[in-house]
mmCIF file of the N, C-alpha and C atoms, coordinates in Angstrom:
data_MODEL
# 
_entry.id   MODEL 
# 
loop_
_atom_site.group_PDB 
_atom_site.id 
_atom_site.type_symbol 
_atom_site.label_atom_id 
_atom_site.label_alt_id 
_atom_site.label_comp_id 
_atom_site.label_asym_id 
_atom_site.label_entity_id 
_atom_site.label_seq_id 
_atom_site.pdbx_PDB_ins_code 
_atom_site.Cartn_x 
_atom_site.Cartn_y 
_atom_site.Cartn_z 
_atom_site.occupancy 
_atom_site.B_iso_or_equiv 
_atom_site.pdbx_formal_charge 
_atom_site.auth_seq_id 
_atom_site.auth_comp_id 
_atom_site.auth_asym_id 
_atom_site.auth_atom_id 
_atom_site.pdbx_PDB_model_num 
ATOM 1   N N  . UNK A 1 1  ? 25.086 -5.717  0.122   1.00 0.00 ? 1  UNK A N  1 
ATOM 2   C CA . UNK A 1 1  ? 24.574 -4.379  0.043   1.00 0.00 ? 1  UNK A CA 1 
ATOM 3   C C  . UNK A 1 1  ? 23.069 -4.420  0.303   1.00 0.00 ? 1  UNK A C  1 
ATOM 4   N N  . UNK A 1 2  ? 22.673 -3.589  0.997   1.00 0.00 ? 2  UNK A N  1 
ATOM 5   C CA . UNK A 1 2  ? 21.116 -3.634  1.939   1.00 0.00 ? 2  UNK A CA 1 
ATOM 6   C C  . UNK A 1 2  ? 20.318 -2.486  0.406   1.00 0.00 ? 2  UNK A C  1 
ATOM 7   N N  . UNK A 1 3  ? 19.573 -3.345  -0.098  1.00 0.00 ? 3  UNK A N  1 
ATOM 8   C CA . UNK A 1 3  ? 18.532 -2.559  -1.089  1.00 0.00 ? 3  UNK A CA 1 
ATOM 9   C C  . UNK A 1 3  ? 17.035 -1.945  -0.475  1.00 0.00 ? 3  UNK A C  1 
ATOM 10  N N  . UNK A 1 4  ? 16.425 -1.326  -1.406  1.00 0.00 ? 4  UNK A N  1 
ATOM 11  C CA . UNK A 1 4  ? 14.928 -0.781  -1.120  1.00 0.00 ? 4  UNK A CA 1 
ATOM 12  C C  . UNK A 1 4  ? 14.176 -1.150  -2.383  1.00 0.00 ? 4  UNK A C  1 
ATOM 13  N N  . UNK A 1 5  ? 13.217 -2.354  -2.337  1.00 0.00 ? 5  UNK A N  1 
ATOM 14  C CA . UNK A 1 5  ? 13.053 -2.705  -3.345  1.00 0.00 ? 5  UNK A CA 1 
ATOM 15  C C  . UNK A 1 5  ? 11.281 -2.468  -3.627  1.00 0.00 ? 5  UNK A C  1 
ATOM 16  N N  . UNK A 1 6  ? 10.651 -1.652  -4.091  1.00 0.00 ? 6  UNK A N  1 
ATOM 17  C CA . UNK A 1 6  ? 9.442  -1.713  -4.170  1.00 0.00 ? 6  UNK A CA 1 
ATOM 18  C C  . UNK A 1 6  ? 8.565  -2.217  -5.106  1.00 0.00 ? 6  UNK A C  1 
ATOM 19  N N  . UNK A 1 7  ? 7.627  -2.846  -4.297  1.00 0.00 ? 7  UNK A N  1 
ATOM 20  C CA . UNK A 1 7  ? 6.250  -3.810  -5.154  1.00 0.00 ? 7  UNK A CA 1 
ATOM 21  C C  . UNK A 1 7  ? 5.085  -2.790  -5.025  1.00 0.00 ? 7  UNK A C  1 
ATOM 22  N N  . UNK A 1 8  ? 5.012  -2.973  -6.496  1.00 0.00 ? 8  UNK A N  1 
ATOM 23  C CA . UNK A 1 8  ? 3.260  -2.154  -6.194  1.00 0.00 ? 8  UNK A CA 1 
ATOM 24  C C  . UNK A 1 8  ? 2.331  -2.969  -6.803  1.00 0.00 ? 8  UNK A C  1 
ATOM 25  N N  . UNK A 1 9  ? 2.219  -4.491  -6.142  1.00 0.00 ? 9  UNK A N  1 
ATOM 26  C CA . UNK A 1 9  ? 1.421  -5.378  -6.376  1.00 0.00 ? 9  UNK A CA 1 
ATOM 27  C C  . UNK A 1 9  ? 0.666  -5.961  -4.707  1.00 0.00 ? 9  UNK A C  1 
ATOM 28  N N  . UNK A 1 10 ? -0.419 -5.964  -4.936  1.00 0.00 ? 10 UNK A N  1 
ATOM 29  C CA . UNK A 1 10 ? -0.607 -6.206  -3.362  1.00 0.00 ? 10 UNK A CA 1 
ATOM 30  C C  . UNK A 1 10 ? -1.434 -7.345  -3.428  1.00 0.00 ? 10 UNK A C  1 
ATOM 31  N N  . UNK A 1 11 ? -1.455 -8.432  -4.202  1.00 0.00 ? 11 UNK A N  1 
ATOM 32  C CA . UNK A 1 11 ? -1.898 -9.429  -4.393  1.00 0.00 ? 11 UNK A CA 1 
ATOM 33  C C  . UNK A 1 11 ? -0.947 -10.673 -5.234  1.00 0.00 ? 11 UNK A C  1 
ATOM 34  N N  . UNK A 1 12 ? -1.107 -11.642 -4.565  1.00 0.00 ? 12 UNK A N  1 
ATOM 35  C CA . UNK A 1 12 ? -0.216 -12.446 -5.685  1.00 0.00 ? 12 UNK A CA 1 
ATOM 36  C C  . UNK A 1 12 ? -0.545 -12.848 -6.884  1.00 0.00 ? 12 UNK A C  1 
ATOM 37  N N  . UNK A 1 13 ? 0.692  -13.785 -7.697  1.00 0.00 ? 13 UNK A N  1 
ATOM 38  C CA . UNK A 1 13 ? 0.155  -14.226 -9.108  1.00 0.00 ? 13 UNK A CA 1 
ATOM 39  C C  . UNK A 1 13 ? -0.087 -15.249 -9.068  1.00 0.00 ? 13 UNK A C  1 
ATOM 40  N N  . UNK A 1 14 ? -1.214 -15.708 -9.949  1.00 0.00 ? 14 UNK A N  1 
ATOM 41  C CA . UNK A 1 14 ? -1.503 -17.318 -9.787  1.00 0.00 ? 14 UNK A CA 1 
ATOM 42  C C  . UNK A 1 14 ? -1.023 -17.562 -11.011 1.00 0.00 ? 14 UNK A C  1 
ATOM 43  N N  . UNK A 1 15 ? -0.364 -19.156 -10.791 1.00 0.00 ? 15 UNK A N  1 
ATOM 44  C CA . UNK A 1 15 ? 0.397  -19.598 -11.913 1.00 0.00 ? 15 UNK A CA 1 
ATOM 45  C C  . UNK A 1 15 ? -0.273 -21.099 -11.700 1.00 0.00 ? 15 UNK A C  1 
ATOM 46  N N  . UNK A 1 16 ? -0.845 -21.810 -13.155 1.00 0.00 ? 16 UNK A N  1 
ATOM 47  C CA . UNK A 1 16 ? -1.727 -22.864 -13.441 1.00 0.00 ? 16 UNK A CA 1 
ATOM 48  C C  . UNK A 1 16 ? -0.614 -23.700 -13.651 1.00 0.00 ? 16 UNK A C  1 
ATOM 49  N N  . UNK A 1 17 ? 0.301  -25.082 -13.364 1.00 0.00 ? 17 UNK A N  1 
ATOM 50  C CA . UNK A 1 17 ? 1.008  -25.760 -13.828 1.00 0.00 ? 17 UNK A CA 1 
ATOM 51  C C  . UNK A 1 17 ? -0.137 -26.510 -15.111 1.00 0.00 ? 17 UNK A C  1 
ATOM 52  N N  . UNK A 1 18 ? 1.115  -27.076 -15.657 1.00 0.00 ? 18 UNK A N  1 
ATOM 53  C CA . UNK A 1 18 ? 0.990  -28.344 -17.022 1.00 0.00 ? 18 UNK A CA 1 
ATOM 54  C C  . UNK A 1 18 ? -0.472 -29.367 -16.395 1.00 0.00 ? 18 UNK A C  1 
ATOM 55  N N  . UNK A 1 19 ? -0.161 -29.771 -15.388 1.00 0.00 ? 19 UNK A N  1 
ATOM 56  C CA . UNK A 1 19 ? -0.683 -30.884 -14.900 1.00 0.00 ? 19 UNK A CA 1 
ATOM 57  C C  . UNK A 1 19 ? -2.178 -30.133 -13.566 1.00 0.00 ? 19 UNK A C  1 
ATOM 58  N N  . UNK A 1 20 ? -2.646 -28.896 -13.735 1.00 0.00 ? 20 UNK A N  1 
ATOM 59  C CA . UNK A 1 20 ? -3.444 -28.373 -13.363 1.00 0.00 ? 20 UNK A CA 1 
ATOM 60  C C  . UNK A 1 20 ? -3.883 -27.769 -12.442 1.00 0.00 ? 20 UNK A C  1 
ATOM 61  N N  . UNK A 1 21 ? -2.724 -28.186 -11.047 1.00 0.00 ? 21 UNK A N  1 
ATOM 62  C CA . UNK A 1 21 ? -2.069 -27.517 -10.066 1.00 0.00 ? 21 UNK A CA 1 
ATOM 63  C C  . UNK A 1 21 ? -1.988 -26.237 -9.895  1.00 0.00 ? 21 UNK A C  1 
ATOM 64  N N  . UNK A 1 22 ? -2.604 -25.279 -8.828  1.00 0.00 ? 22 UNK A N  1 
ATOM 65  C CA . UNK A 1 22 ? -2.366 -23.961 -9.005  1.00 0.00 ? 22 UNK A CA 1 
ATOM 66  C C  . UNK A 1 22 ? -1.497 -23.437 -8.160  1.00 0.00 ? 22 UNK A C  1 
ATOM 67  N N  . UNK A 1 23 ? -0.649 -22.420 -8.204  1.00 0.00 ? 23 UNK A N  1 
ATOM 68  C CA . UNK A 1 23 ? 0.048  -22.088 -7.362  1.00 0.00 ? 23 UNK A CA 1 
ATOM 69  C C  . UNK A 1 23 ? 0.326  -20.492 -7.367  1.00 0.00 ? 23 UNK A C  1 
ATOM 70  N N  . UNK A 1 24 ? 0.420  -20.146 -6.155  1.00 0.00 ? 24 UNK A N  1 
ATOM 71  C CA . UNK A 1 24 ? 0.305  -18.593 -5.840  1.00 0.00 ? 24 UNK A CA 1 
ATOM 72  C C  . UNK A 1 24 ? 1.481  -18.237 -5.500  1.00 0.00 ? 24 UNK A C  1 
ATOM 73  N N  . UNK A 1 25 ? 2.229  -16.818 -6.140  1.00 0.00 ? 25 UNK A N  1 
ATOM 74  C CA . UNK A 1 25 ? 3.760  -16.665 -6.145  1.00 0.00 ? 25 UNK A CA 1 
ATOM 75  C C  . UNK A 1 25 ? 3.494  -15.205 -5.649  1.00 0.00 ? 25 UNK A C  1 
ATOM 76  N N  . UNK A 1 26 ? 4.617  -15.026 -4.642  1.00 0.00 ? 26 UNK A N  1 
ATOM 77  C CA . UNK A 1 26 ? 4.531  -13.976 -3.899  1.00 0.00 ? 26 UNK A CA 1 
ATOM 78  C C  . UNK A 1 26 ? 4.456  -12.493 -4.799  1.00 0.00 ? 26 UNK A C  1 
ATOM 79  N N  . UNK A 1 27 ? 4.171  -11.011 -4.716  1.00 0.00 ? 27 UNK A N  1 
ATOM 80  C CA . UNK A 1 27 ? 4.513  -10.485 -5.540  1.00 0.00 ? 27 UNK A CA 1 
ATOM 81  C C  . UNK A 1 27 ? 4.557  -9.265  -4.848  1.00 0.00 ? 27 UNK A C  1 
ATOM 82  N N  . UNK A 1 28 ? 3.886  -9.044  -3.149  1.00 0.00 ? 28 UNK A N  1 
ATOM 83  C CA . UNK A 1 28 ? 4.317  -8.150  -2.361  1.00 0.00 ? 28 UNK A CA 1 
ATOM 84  C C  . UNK A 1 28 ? 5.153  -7.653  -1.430  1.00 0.00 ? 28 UNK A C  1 
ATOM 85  N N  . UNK A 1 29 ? 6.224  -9.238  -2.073  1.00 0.00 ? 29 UNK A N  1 
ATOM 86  C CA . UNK A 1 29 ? 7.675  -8.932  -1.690  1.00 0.00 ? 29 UNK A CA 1 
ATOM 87  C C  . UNK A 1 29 ? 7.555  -9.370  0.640   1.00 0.00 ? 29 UNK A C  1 
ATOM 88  N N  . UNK A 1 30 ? 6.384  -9.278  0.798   1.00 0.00 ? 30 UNK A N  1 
ATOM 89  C CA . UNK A 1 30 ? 6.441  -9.746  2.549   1.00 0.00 ? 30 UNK A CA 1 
ATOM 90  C C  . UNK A 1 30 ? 6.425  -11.545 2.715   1.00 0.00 ? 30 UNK A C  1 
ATOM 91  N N  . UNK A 1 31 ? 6.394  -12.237 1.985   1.00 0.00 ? 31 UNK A N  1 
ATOM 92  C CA . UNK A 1 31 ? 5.781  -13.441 2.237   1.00 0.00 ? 31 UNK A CA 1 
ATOM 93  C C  . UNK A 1 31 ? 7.401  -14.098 2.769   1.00 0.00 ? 31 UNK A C  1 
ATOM 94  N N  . UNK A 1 32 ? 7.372  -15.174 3.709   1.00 0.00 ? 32 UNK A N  1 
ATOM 95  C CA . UNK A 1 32 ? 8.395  -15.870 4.530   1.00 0.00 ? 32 UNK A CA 1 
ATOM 96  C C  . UNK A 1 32 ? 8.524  -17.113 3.951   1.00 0.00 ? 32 UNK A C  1 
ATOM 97  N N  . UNK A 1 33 ? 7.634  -17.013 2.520   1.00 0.00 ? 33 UNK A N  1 
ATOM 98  C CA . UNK A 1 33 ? 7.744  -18.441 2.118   1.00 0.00 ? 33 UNK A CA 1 
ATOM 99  C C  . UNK A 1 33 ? 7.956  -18.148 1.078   1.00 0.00 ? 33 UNK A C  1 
ATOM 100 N N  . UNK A 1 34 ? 8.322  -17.257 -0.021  1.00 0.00 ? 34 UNK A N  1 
ATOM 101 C CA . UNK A 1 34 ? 8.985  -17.055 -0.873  1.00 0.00 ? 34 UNK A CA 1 
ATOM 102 C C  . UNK A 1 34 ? 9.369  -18.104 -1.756  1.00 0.00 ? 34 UNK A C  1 
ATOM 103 N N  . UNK A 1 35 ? 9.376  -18.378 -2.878  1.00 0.00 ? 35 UNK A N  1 
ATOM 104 C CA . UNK A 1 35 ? 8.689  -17.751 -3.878  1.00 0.00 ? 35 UNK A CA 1 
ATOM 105 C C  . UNK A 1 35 ? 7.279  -17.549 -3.593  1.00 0.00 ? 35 UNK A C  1 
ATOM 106 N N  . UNK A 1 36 ? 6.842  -18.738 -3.065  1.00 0.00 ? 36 UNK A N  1 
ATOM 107 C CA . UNK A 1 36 ? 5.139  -18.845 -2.738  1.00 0.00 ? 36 UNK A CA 1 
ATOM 108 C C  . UNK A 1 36 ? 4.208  -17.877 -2.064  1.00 0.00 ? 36 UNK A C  1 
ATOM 109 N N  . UNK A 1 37 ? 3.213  -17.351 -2.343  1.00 0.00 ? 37 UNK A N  1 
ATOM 110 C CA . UNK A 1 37 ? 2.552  -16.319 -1.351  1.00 0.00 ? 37 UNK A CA 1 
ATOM 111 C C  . UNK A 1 37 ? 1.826  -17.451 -0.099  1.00 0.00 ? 37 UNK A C  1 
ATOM 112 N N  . UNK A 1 38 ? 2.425  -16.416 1.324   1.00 0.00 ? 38 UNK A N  1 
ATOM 113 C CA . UNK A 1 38 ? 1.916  -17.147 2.572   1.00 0.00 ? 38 UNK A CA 1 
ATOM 114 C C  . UNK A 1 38 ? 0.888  -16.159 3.012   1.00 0.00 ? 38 UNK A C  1 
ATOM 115 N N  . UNK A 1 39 ? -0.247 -14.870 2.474   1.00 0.00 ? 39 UNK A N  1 
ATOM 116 C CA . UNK A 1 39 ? -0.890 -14.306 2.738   1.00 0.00 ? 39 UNK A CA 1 
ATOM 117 C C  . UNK A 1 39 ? -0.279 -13.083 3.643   1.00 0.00 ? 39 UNK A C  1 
ATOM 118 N N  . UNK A 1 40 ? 0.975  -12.689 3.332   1.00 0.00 ? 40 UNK A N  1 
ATOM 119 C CA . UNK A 1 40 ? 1.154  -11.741 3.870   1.00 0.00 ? 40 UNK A CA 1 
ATOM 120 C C  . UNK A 1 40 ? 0.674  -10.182 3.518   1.00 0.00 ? 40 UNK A C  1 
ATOM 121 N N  . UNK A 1 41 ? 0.450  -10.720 2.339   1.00 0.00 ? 41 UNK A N  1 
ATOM 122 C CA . UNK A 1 41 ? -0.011 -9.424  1.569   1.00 0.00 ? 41 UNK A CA 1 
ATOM 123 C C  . UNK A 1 41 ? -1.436 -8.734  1.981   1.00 0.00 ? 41 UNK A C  1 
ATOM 124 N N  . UNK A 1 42 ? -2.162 -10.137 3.263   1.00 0.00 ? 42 UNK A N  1 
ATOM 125 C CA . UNK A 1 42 ? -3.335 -8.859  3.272   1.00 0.00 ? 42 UNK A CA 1 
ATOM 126 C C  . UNK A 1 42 ? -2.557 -7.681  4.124   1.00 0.00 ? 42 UNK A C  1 
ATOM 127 N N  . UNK A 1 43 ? -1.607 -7.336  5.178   1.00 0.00 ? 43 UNK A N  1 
ATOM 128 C CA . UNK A 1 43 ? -1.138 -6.425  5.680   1.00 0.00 ? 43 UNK A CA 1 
ATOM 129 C C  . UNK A 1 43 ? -1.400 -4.874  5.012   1.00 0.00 ? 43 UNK A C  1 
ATOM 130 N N  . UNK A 1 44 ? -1.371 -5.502  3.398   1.00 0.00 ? 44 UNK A N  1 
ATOM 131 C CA . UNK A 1 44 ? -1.308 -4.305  2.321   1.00 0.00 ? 44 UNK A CA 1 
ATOM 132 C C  . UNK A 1 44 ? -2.279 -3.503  2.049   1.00 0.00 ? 44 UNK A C  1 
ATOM 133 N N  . UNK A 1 45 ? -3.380 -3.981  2.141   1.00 0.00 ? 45 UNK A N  1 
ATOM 134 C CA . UNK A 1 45 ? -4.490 -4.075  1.594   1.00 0.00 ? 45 UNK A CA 1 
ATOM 135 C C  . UNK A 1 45 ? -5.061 -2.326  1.799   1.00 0.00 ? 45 UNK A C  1 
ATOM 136 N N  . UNK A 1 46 ? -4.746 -1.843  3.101   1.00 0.00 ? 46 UNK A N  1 
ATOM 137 C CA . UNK A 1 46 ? -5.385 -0.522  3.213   1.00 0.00 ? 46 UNK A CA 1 
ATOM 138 C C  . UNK A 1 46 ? -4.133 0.568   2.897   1.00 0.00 ? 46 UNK A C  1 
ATOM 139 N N  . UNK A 1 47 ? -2.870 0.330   2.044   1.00 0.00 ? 47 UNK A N  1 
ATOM 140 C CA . UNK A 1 47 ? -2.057 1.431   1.671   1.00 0.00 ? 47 UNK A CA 1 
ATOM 141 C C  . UNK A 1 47 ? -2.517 2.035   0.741   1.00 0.00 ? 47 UNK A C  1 
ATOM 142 N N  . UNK A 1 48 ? -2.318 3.548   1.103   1.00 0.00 ? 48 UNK A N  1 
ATOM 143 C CA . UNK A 1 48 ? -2.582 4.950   0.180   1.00 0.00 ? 48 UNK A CA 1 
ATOM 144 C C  . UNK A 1 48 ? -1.045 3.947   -1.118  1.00 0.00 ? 48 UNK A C  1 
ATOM 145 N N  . UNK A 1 49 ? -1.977 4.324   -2.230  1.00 0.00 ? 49 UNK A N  1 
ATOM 146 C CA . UNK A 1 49 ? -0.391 3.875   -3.285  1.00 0.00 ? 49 UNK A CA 1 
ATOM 147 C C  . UNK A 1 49 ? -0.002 5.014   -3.684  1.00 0.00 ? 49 UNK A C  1 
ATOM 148 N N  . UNK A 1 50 ? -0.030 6.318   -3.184  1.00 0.00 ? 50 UNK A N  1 
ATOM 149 C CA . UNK A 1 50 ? 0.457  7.270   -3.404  1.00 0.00 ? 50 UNK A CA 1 
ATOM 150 C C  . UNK A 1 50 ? 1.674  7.464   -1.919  1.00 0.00 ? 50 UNK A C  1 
ATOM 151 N N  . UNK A 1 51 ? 2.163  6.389   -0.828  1.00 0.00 ? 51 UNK A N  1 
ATOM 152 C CA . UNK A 1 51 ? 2.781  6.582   -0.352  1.00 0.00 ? 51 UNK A CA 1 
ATOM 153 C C  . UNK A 1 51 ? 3.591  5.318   -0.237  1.00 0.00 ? 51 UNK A C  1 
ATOM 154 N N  . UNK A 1 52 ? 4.425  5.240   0.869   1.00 0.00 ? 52 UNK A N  1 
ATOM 155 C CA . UNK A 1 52 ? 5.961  4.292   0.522   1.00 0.00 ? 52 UNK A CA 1 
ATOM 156 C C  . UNK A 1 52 ? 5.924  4.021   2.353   1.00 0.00 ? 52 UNK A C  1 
ATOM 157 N N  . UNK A 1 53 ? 5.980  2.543   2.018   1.00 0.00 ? 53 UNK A N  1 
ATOM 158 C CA . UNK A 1 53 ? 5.953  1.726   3.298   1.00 0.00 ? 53 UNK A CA 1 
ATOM 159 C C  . UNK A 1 53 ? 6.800  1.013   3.129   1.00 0.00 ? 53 UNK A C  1 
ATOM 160 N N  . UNK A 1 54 ? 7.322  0.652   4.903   1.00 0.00 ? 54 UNK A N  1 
ATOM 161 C CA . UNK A 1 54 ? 8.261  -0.038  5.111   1.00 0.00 ? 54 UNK A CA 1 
ATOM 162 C C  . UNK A 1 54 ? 8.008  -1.068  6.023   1.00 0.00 ? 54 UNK A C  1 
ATOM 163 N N  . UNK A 1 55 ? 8.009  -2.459  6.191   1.00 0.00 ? 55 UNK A N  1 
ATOM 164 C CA . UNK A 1 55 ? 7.532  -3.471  6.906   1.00 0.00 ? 55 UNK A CA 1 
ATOM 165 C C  . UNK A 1 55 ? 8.581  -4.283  7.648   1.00 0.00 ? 55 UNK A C  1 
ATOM 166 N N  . UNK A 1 56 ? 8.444  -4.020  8.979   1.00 0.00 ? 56 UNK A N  1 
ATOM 167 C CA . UNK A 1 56 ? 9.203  -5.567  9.800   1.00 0.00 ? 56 UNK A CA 1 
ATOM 168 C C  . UNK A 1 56 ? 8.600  -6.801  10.215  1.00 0.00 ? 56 UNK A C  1 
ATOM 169 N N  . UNK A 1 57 ? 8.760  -7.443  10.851  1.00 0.00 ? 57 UNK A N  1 
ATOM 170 C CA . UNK A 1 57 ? 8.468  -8.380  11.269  1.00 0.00 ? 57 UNK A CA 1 
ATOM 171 C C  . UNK A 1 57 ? 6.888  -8.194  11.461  1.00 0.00 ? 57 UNK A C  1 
ATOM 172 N N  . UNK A 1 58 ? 6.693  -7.033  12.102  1.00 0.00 ? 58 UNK A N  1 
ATOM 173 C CA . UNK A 1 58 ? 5.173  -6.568  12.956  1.00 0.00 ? 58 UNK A CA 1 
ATOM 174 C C  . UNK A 1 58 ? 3.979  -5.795  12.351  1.00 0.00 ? 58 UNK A C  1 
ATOM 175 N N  . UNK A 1 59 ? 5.532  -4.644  11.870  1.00 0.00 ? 59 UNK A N  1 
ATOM 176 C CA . UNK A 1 59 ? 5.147  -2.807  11.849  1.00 0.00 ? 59 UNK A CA 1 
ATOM 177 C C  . UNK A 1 59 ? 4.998  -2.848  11.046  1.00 0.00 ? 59 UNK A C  1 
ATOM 178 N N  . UNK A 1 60 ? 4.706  -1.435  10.196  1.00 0.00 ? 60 UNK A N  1 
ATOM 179 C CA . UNK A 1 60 ? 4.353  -0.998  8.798   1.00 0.00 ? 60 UNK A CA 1 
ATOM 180 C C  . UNK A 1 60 ? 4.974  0.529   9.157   1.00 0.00 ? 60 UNK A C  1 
ATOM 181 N N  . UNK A 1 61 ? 5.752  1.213   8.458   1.00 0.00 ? 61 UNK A N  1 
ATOM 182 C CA . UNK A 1 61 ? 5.963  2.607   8.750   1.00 0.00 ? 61 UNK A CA 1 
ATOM 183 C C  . UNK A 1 61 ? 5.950  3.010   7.535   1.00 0.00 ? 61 UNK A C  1 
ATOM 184 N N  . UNK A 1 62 ? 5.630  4.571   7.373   1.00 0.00 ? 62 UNK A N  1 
ATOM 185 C CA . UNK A 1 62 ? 5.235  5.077   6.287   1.00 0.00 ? 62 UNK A CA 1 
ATOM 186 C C  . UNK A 1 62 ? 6.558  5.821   5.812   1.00 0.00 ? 62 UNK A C  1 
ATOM 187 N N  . UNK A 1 63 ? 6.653  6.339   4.809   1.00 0.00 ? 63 UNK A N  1 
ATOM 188 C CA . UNK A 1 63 ? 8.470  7.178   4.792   1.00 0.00 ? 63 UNK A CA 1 
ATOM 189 C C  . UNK A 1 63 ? 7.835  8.285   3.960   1.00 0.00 ? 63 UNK A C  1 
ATOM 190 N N  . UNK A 1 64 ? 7.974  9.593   4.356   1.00 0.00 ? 64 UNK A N  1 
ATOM 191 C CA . UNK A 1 64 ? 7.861  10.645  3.891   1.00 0.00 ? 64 UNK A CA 1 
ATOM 192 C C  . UNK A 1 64 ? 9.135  10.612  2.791   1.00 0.00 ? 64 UNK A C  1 
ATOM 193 N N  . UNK A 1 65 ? 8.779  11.992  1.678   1.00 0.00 ? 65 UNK A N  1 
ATOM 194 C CA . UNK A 1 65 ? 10.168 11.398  0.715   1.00 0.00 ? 65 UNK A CA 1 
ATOM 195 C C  . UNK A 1 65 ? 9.392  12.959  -0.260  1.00 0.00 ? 65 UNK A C  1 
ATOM 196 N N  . UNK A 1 66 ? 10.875 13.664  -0.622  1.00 0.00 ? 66 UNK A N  1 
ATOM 197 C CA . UNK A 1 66 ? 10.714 15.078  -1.459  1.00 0.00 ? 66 UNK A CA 1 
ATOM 198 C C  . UNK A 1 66 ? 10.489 14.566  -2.546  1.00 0.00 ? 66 UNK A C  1 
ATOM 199 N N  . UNK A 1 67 ? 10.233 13.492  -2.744  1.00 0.00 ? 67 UNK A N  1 
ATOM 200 C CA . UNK A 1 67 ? 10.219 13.009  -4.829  1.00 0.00 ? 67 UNK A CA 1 
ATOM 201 C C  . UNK A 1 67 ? 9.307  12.485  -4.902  1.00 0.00 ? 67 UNK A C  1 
ATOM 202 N N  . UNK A 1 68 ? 8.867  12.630  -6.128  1.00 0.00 ? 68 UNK A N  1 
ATOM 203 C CA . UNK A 1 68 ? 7.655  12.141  -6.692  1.00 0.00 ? 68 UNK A CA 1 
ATOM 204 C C  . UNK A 1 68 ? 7.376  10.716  -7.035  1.00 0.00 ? 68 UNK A C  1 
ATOM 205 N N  . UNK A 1 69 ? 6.578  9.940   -6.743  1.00 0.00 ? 69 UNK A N  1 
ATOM 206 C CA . UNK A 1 69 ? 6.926  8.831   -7.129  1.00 0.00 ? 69 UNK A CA 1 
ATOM 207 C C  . UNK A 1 69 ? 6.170  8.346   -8.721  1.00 0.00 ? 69 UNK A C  1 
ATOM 208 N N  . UNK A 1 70 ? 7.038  7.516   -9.391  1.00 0.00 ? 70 UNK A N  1 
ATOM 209 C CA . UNK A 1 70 ? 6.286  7.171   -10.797 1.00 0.00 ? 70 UNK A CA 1 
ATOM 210 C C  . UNK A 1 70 ? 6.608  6.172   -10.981 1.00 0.00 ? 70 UNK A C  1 
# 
């Protein structure tokens, strides 16, 4: 079943291992390297967060929508 899953994080999380290692975990849902952030997220960087984007490979399209978002 094909979902719509939205992040309203446009930066990743850094996570410190035991042994001091840092590591960056995706959290804008675009990264190809998953779990890990591969910097896809600067793409994000100039979205209105009052609107709803959709990303392929390339594009970015915006989706008009009668509901409010919260």
């Amino acid at each position: 079943m094909a979902r719509l899953v939205r992040h309203d994080r446009n930066f990743p999380y850094q996570v410190k291992a035991s042994n001091g290692e840092v590591f960056y975990v995706c959290a804008c849902g675009l990264s190809r390297n998953k779990p890990f952030c591969d910097g896809s997220h600067k793409r994000t960087q100039d979205e209105n967060p009052n609107e709803i984007y959709i990303y392929d490979n390339e594009n970015r399209v915006k989706i008009s929508t009668f509901y409010p978002l919260t």
